[in-house]
Structure formats: structure tokens, C-alpha cells
Predicted model as a PDB file, atoms N, CA, C, CB and O in Angstrom, pLDDT in the B-factor column:
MODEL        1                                                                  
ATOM      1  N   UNK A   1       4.421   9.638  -0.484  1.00 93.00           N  
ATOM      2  CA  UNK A   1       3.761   9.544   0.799  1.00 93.00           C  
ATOM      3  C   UNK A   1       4.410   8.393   1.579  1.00 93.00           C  
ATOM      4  CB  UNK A   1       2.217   9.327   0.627  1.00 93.00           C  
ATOM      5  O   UNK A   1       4.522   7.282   1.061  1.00 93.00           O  
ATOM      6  N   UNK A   2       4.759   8.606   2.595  1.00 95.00           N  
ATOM      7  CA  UNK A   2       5.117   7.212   4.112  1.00 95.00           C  
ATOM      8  C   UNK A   2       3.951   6.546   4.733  1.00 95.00           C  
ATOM      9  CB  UNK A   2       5.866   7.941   5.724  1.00 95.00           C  
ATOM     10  O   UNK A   2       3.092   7.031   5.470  1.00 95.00           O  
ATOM     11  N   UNK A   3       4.074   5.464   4.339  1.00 96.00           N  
ATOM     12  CA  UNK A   3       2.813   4.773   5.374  1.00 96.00           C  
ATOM     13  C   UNK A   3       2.436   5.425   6.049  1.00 96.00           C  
ATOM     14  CB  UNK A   3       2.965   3.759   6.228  1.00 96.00           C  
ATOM     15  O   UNK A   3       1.209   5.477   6.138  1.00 96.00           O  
ATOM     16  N   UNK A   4       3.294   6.335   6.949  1.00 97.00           N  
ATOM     17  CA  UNK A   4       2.380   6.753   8.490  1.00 97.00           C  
ATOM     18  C   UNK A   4       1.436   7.833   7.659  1.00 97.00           C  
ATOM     19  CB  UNK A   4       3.543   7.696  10.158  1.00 97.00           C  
ATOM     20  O   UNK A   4       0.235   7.954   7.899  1.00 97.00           O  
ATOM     21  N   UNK A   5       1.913   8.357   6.974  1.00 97.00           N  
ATOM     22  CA  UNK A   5       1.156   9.516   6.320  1.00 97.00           C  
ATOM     23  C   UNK A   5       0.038   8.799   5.874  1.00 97.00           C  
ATOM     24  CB  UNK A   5       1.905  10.333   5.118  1.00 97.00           C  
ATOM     25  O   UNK A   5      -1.080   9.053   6.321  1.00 97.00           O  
ATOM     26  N   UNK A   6       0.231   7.926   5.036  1.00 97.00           N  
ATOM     27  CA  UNK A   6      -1.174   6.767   4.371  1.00 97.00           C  
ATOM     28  C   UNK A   6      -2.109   6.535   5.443  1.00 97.00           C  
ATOM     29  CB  UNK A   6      -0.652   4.994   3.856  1.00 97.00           C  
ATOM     30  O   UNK A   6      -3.263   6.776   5.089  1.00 97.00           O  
ATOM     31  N   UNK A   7      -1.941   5.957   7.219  1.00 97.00           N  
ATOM     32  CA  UNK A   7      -2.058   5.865   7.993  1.00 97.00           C  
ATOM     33  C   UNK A   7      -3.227   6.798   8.569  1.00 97.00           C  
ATOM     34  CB  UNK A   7      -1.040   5.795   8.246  1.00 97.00           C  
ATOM     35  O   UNK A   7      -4.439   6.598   8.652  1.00 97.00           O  
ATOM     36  N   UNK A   8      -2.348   8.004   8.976  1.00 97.00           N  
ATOM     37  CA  UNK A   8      -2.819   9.057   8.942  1.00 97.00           C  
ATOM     38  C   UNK A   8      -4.259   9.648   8.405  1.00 97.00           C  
ATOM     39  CB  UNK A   8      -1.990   9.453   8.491  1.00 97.00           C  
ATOM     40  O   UNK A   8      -5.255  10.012   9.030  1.00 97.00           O  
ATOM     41  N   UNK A   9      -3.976   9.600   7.014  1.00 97.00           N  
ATOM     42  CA  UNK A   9      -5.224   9.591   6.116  1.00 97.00           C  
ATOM     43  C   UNK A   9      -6.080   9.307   6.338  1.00 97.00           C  
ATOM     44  CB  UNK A   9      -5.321   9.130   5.284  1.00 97.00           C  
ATOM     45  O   UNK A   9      -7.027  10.074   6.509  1.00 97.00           O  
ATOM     46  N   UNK A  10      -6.141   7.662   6.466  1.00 97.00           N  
ATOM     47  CA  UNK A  10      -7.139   7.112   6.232  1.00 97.00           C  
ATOM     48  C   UNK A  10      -7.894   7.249   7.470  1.00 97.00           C  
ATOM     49  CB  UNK A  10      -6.920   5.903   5.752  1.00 97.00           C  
ATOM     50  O   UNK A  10      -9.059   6.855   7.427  1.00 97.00           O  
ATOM     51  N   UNK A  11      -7.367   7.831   8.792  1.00 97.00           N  
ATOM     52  CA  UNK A  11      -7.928   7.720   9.908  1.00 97.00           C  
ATOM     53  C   UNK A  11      -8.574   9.240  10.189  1.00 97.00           C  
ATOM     54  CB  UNK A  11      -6.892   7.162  10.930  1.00 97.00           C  
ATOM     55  O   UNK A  11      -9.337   9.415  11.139  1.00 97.00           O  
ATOM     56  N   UNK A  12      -8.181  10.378   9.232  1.00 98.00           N  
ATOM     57  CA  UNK A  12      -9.054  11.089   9.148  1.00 98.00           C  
ATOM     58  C   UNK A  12      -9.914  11.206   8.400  1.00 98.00           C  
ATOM     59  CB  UNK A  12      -8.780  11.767   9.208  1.00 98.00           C  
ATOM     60  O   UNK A  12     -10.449  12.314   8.416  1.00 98.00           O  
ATOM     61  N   UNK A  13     -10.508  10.096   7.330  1.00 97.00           N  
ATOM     62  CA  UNK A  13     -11.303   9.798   6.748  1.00 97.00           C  
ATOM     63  C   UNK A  13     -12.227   8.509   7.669  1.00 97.00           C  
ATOM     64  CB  UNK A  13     -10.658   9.586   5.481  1.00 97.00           C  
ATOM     65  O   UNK A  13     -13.351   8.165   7.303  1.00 97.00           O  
ATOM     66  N   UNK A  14     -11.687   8.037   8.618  1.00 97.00           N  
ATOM     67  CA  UNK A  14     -12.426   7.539   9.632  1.00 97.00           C  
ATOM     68  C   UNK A  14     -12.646   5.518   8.889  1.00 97.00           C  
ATOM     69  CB  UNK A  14     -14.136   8.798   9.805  1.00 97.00           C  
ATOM     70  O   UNK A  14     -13.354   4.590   9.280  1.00 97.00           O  
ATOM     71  N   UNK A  15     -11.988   5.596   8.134  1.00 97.00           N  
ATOM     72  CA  UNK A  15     -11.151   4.041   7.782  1.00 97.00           C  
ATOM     73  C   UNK A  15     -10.705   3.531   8.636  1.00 97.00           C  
ATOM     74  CB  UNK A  15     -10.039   3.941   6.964  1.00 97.00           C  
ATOM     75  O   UNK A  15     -10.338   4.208   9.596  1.00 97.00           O  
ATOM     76  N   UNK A  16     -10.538   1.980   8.637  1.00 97.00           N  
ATOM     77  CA  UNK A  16      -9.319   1.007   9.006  1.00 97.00           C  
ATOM     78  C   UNK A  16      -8.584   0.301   7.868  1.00 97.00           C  
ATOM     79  CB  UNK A  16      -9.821  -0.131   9.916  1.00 97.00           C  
ATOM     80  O   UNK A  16      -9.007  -0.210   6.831  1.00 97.00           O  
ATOM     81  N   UNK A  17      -7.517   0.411   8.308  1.00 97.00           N  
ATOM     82  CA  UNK A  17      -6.600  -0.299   7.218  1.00 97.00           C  
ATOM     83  C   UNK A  17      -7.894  -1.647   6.672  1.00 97.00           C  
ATOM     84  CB  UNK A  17      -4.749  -1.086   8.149  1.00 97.00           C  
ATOM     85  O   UNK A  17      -8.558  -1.419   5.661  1.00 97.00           O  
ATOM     86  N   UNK A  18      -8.035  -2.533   7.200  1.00 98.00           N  
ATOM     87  CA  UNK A  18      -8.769  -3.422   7.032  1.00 98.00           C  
ATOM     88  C   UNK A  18      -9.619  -3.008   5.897  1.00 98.00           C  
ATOM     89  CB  UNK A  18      -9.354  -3.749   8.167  1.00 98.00           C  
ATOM     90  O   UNK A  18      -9.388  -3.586   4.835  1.00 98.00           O  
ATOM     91  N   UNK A  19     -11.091  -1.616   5.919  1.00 98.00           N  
ATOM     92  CA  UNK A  19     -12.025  -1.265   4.987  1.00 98.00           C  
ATOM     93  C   UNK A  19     -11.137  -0.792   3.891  1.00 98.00           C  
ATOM     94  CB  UNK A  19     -13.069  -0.241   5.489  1.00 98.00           C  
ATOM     95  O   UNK A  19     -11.638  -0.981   2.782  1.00 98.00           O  
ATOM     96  N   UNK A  20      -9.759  -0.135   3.877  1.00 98.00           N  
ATOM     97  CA  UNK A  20      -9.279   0.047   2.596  1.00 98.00           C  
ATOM     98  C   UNK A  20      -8.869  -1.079   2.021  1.00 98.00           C  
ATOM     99  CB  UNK A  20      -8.327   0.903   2.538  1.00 98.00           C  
ATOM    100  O   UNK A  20      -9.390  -1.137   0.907  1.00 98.00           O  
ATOM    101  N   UNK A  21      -8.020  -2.242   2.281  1.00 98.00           N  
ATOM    102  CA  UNK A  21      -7.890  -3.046   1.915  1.00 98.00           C  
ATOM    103  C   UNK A  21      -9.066  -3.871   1.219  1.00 98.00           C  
ATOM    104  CB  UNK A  21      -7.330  -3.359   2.698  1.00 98.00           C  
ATOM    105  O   UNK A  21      -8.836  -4.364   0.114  1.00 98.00           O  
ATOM    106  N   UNK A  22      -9.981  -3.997   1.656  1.00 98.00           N  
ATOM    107  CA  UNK A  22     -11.063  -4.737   1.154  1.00 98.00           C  
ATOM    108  C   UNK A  22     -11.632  -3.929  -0.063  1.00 98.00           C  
ATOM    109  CB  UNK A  22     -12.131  -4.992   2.282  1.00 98.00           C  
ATOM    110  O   UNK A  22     -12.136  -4.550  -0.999  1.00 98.00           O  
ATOM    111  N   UNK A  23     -11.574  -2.785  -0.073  1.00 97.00           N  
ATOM    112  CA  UNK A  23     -12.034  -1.725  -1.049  1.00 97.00           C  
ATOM    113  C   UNK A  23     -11.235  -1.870  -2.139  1.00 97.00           C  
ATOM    114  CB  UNK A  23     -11.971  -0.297  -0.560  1.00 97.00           C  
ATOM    115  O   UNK A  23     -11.628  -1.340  -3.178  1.00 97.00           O  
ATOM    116  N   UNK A  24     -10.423  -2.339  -2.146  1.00 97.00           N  
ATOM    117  CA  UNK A  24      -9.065  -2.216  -2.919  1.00 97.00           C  
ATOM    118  C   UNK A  24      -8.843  -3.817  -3.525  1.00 97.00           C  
ATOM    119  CB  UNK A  24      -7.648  -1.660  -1.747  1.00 97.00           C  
ATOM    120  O   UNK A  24      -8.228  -4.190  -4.524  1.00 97.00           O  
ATOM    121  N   UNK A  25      -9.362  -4.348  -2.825  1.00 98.00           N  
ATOM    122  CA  UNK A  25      -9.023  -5.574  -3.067  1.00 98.00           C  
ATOM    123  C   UNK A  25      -7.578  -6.531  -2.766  1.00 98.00           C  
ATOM    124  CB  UNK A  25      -9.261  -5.489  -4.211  1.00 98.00           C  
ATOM    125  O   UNK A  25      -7.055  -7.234  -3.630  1.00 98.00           O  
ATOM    126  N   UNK A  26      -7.298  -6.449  -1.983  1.00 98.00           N  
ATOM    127  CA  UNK A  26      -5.967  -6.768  -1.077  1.00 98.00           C  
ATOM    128  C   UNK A  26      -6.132  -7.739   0.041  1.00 98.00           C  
ATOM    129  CB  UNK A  26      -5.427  -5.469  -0.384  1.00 98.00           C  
ATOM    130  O   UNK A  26      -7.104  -7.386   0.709  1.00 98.00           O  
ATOM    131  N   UNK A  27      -5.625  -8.728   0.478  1.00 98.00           N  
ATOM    132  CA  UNK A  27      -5.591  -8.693   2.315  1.00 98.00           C  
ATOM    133  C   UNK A  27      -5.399  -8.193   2.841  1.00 98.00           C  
ATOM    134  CB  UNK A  27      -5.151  -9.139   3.067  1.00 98.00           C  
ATOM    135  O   UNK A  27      -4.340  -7.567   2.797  1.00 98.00           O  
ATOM    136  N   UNK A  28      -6.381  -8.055   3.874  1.00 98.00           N  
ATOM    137  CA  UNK A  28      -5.565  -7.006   5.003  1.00 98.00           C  
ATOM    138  C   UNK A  28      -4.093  -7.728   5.513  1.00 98.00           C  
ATOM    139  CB  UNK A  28      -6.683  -6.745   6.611  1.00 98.00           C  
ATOM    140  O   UNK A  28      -3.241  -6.923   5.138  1.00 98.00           O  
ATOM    141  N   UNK A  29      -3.696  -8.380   5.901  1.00 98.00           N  
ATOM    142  CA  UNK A  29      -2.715  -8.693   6.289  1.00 98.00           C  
ATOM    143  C   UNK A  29      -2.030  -8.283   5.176  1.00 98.00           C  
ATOM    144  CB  UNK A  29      -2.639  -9.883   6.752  1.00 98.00           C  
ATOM    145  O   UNK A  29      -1.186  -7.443   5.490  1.00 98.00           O  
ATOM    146  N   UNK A  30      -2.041  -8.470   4.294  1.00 98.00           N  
ATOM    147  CA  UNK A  30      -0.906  -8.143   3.268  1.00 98.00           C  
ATOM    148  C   UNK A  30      -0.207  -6.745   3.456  1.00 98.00           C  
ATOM    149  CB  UNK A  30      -1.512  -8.171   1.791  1.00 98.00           C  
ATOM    150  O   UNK A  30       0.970  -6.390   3.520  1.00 98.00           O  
ATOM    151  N   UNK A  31      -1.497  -6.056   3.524  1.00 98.00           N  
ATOM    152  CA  UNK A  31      -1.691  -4.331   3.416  1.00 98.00           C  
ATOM    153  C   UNK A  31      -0.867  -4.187   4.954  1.00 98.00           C  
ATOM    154  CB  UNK A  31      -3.802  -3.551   3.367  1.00 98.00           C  
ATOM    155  O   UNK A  31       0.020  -3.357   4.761  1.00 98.00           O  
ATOM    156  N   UNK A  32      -0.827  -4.538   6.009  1.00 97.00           N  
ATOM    157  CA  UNK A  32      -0.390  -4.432   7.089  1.00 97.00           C  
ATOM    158  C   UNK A  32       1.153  -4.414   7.150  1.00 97.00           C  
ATOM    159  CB  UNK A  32      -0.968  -5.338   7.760  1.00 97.00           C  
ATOM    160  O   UNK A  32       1.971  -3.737   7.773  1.00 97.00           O  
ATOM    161  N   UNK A  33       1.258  -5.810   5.916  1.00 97.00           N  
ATOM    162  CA  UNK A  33       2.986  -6.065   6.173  1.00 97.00           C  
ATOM    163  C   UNK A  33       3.705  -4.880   5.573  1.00 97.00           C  
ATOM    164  CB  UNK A  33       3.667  -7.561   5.342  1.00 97.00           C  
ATOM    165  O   UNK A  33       4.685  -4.240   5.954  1.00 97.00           O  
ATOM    166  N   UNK A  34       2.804  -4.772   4.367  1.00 97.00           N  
ATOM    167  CA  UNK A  34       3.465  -3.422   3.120  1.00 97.00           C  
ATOM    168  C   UNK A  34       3.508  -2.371   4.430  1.00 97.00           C  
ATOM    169  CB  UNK A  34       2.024  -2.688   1.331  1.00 97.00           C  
ATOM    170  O   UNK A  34       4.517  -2.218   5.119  1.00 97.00           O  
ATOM    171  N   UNK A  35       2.488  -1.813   4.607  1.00 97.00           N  
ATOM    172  CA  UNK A  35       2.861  -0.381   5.790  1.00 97.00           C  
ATOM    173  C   UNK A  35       3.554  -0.401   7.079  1.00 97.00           C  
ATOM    174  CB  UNK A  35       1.611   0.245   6.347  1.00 97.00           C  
ATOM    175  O   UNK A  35       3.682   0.630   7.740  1.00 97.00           O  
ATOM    176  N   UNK A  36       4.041  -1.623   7.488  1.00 96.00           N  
ATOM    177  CA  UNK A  36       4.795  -2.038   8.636  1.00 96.00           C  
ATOM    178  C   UNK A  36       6.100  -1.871   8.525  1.00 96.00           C  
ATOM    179  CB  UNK A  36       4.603  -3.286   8.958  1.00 96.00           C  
ATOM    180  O   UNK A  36       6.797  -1.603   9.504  1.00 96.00           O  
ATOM    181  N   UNK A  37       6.626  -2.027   7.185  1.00 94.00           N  
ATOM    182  CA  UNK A  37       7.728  -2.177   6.851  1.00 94.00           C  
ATOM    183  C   UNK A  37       7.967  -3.593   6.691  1.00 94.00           C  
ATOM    184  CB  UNK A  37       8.486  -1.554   7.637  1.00 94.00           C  
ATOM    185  O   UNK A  37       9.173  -3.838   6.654  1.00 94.00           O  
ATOM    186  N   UNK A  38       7.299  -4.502   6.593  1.00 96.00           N  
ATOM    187  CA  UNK A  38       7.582  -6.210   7.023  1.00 96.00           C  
ATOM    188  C   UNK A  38       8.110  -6.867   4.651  1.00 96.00           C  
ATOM    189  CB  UNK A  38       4.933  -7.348   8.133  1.00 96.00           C  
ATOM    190  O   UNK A  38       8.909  -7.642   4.126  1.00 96.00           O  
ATOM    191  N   UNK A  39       7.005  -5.884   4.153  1.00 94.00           N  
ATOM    192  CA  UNK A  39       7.532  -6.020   3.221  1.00 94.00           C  
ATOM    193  C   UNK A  39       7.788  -4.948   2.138  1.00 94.00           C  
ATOM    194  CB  UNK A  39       7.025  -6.872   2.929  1.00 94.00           C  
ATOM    195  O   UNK A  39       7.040  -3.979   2.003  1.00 94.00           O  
ATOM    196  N   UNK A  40       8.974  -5.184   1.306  1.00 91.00           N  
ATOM    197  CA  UNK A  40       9.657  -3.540   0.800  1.00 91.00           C  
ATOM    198  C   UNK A  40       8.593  -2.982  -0.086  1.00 91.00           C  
ATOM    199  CB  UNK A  40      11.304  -3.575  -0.250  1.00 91.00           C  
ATOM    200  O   UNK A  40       8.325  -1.786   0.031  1.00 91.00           O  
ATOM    201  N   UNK A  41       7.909  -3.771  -1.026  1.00 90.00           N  
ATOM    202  CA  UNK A  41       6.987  -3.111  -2.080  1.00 90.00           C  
ATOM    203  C   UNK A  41       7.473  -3.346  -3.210  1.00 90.00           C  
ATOM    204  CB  UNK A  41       6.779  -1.703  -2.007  1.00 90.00           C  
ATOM    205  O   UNK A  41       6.789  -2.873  -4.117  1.00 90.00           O  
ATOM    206  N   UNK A  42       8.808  -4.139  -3.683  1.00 91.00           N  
ATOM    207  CA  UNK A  42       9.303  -4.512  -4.606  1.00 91.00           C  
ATOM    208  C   UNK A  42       8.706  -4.390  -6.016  1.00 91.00           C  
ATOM    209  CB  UNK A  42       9.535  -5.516  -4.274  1.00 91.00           C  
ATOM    210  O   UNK A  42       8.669  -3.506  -6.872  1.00 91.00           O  
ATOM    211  N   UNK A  43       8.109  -6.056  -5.859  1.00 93.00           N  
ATOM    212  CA  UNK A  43       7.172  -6.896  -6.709  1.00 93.00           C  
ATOM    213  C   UNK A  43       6.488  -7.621  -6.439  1.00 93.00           C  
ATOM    214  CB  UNK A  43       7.500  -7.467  -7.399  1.00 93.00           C  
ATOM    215  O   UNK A  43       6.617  -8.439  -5.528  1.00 93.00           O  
ATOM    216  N   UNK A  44       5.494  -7.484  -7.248  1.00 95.00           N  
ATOM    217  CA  UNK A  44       4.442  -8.657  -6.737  1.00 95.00           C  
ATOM    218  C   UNK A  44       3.026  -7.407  -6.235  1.00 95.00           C  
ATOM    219  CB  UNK A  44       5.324  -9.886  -4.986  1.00 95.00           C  
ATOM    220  O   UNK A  44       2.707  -6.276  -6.599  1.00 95.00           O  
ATOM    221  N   UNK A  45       2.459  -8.502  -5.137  1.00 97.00           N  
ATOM    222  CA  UNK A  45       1.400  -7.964  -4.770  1.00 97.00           C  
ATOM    223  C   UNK A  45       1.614  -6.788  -3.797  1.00 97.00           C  
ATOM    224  CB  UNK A  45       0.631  -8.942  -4.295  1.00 97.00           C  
ATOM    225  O   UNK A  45       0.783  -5.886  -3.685  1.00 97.00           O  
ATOM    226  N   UNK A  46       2.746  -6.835  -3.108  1.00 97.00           N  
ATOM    227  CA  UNK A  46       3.333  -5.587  -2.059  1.00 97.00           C  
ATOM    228  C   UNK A  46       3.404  -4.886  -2.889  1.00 97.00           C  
ATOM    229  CB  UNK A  46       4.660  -5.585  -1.202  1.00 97.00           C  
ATOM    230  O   UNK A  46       2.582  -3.971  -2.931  1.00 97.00           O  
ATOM    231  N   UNK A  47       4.353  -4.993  -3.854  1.00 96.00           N  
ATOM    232  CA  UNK A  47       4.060  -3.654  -4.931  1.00 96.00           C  
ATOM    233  C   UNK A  47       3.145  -2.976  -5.109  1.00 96.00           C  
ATOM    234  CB  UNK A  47       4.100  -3.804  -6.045  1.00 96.00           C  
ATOM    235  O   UNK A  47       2.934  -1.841  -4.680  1.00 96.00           O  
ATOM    236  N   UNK A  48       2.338  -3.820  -5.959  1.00 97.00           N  
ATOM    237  CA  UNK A  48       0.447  -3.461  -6.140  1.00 97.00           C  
ATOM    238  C   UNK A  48       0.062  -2.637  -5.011  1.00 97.00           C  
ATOM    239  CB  UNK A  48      -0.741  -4.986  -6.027  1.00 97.00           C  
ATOM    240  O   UNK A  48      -0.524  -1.595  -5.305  1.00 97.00           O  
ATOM    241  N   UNK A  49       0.276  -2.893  -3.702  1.00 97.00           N  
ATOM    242  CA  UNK A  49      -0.524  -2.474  -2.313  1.00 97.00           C  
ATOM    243  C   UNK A  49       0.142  -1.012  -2.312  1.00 97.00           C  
ATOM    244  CB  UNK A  49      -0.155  -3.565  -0.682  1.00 97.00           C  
ATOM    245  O   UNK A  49      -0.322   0.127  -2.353  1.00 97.00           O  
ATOM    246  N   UNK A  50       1.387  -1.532  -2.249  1.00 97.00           N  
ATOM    247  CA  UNK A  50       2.075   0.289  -2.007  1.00 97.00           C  
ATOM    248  C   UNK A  50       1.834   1.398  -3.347  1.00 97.00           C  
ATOM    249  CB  UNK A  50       4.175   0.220  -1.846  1.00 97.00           C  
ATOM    250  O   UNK A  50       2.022   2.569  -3.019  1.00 97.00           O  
ATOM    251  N   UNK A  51       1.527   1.227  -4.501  1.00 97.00           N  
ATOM    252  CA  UNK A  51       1.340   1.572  -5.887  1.00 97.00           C  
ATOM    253  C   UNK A  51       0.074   2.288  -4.992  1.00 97.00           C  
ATOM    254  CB  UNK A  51       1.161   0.261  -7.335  1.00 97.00           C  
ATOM    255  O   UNK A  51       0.312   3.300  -4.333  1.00 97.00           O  
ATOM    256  N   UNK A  52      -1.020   1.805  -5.013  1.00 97.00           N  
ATOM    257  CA  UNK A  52      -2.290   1.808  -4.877  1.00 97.00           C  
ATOM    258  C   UNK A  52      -2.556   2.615  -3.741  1.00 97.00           C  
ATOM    259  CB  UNK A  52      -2.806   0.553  -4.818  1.00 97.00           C  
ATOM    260  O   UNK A  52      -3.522   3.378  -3.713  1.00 97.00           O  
ATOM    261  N   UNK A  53      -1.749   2.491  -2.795  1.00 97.00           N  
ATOM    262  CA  UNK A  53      -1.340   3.618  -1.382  1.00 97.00           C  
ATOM    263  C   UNK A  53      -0.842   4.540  -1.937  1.00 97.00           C  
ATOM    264  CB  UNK A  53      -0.252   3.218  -0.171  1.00 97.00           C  
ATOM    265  O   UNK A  53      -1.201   5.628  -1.488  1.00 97.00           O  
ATOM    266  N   UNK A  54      -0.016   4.573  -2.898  1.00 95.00           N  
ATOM    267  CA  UNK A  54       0.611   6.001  -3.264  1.00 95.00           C  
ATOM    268  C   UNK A  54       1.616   6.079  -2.060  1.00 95.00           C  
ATOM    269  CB  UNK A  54      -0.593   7.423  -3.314  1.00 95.00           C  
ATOM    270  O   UNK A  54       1.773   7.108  -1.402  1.00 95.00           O  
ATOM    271  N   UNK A  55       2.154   5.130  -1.876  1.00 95.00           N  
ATOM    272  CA  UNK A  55       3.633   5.090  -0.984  1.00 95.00           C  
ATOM    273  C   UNK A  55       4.716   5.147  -2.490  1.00 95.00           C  
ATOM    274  CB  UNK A  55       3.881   3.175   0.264  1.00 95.00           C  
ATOM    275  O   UNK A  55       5.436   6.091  -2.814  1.00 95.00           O  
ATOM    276  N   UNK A  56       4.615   4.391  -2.911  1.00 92.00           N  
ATOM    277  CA  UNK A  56       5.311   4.598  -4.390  1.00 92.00           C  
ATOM    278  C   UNK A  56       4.929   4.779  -5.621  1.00 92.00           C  
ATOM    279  CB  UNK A  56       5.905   3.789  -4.683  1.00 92.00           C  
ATOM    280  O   UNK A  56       4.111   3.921  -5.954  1.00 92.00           O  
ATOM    281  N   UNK A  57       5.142   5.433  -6.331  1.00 87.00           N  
ATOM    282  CA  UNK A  57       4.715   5.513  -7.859  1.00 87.00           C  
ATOM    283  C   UNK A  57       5.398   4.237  -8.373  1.00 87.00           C  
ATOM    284  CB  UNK A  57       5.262   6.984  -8.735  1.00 87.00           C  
ATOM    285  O   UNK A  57       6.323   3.512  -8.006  1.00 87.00           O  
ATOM    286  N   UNK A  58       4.180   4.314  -9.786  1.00 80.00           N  
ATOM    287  CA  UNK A  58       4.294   3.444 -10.418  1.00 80.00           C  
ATOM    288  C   UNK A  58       5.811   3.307 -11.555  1.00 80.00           C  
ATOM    289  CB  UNK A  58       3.012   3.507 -10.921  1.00 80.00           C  
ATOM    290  O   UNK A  58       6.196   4.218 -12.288  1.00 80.00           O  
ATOM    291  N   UNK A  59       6.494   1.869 -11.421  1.00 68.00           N  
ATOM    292  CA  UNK A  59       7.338   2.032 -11.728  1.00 68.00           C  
ATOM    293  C   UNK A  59       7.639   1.613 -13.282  1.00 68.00           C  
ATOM    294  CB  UNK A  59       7.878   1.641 -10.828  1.00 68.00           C  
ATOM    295  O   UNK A  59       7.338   0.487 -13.677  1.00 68.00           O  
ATOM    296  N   UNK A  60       8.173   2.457 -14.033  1.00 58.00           N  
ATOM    297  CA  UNK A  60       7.996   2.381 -15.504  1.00 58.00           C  
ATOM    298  C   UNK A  60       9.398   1.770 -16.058  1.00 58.00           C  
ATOM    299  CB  UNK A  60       7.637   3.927 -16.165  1.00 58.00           C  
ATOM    300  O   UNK A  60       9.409   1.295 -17.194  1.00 58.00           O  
ATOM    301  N   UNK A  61      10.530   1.777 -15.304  1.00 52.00           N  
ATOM    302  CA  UNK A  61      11.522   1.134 -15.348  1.00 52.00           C  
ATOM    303  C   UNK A  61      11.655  -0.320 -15.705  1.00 52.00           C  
ATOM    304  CB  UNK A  61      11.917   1.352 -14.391  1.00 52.00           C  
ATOM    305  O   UNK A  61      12.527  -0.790 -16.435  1.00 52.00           O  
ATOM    306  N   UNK A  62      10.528  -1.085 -15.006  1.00 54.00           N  
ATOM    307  CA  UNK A  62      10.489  -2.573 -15.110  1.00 54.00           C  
ATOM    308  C   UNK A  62       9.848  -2.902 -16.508  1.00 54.00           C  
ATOM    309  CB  UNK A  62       9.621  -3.246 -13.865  1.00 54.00           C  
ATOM    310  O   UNK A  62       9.919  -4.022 -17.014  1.00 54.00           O  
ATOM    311  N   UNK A  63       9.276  -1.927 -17.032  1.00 54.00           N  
ATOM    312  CA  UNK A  63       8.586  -2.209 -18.500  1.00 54.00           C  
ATOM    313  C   UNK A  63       9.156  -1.769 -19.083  1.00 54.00           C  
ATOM    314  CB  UNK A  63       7.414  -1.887 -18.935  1.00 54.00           C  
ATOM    315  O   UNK A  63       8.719  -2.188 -20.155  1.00 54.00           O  
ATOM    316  N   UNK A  64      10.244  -0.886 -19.415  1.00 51.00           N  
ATOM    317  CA  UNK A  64      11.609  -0.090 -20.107  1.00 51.00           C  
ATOM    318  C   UNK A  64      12.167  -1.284 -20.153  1.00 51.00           C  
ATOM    319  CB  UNK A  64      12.585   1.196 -19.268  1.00 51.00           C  
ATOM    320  O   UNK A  64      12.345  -1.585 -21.333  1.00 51.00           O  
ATOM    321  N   UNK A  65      12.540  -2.131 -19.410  1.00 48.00           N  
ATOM    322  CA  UNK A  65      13.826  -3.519 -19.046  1.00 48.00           C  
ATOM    323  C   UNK A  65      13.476  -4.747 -20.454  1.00 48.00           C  
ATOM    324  CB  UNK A  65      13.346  -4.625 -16.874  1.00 48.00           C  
ATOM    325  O   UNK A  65      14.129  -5.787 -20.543  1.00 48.00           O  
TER     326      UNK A  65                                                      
ENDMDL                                                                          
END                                                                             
């Protein structure tokens, strides 16, 4: 899924980024940068955010390493 699609979603479920984030347990700002593009989703907590969006699957590679 692409952010906008995540986006999307949640706004036909009648969300703001903000109530998912809090649901989720995140900052909103955080959650903002991840779907902005401001941050890639690497590692760390962007990760977590985009994992949890289902912008990316979870990556099994880093625990293979």
C-alpha cells in the first residue's frame, strides 16, 4: 500500500491521521513525516509506523542478518 492509499483509507473510515496515530500509539507528527515522504521507514520508529500502516511489510531480513 502508498501512503496516499493509507490516506485514503483512513478518510473513508472517517479518521485523521492524528486518531490513528494515537490508536496505534505513535506521534502524530512522526506518522506525518513517515506518509509525507520526510522519512524512508528504514529503522527505528518510522519503520514501526510504516509496518503498522502496511506501507511495508515486515522485514525478516534484518533478523536473518
Amino acid at each position: 500500500m502508498t501512503p496516499e492509499t493509507f490516506k485514503t483509507r483512513l478518510r473513508s473510515q472517517g479518521k485523521t491521521i492524528r486518531q490513528w496515530a494515537d490508536e496505534n500509539g505513535f506521534p502524530p507528527l512522526a506518522v506525518y513525516r513517515v506518509l509525507n515522504g520526510l522519512e524512508k521507514g528504514r529503522f527505528g520508529r518510522a519503520h514501526d509506523i510504516a509496518v503498522a500502516a502496511g506501507i511495508k511489510a515486515r522485514d525478516a531480513d534484518h533478523i536473518a542478518a
